[in-house]
MARLUM-581892 format. One line per 10 residues: number of its first residue (from 0); their letters; for each residue x negated, y, z negated of C-alpha. Coordinates in steps of 0.2 Angstrom, whole numbers. Example, Ala and Ser with C-alpha at 12.3 -4.5 7.8 and 13.67 -1.06 7.14 Angstrom:
! MARLUM-581892
0) as) -62 -22 -39 ~ -68 -5 -36
! end
This chain:
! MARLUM-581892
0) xxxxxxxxxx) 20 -114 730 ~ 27 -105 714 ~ 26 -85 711 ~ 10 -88 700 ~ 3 -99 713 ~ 5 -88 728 ~ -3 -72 716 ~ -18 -82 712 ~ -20 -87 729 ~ -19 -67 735
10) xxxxxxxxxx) -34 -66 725 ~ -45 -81 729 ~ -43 -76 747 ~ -47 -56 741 ~ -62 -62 732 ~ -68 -74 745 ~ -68 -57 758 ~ -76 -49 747 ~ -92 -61 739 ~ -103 -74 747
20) xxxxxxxxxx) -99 -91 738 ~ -110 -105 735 ~ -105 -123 727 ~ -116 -128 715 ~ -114 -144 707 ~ -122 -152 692 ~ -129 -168 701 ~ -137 -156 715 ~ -152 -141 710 ~ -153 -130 705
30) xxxxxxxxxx) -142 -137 692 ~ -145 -155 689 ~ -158 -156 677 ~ -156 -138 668 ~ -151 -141 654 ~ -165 -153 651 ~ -176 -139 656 ~ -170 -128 647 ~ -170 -138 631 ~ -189 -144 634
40) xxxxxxxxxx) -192 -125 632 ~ -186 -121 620 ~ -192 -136 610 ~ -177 -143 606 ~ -171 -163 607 ~ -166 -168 624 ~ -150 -178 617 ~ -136 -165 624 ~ -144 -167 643 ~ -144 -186 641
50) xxxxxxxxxx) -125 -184 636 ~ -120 -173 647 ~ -126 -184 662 ~ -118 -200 655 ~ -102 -189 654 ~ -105 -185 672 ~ -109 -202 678 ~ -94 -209 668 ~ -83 -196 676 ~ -89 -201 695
60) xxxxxxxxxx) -81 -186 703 ~ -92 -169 708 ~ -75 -158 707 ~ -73 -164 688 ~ -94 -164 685 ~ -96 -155 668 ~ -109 -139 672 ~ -123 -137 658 ~ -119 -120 652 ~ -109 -127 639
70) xxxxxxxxxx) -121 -134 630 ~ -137 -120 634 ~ -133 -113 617 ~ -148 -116 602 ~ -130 -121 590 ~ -126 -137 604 ~ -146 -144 599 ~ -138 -147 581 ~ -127 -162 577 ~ -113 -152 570
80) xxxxxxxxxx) -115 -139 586 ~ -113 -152 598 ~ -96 -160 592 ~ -90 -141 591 ~ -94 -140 609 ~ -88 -154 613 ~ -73 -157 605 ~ -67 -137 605 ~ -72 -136 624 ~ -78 -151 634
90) xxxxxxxxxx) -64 -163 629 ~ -49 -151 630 ~ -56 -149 648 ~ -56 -165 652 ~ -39 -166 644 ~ -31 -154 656 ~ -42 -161 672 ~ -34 -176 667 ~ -17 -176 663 ~ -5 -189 668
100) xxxxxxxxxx) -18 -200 673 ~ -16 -210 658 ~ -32 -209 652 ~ -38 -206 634 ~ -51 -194 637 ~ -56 -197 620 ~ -59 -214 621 ~ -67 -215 639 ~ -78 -197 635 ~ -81 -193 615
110) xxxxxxxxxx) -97 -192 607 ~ -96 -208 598 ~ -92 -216 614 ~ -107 -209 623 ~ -120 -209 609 ~ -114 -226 608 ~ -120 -230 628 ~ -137 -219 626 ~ -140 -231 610 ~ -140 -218 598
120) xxxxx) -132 -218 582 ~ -117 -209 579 ~ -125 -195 564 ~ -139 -192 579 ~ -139 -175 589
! end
């Protein structure tokens, strides 16, 4: 363990005396299903959820499971707000859960990619 590592770990053991934890994981509830939820309330398309739980499927690990808050923003239901999430959060995420697998999280987990799995064209939110 490096100096960083042994400082961070000072805290996680501080904080986990201090705070009740609880995981929560997007294919479990309360969270799986939220962000359809809370799209369907708020009237807006559906199409982020449906993405977000192929990303999630494709991804097959529970520790790598993307969470939904990313995308419980009224800007993520719009076409152009969606690739800002995605491509300025979710990917660059991927990218460092990722690293040195060999991987192109691009390839395996863009938009274009996944659009194209849920049949929807590639201009669709």
């Amino acid at each position: 363990m490096n100096t960083a590592d042994r400082s961070i770990a000072l805290v996680d053991a501080a904080m986990r005396r201090r705070f009740a934890f609880r995981r929560l994981s997007p294919e479990k509830p309360p969270v799986h299903g939220l962000l359809d939820r809370w799209l369907r309330e708020r009237g807006l398309p559906d199409t982020a959820a449906r993405l977000l739980d192929e990303l999630n499927t494709r991804l097959g690990d529970a520790d790598r499971a993307i969470g939904p808050s990313y995308l419980m923003k009224p800007a993520a239901a719009r076409p152009e707000g969606l690739d800002l999430v995605w491509r300025t959060q979710i990917l660059p995420l991927l990218e460092d859960q990722l690293y040195g697998t060999g991987i192109d999280v691009e390839e395996e987990y863009g938009l274009p990619v996944l659009r194209a799995a849920l049949g929807r064209a590639p201009e669709e939110a």
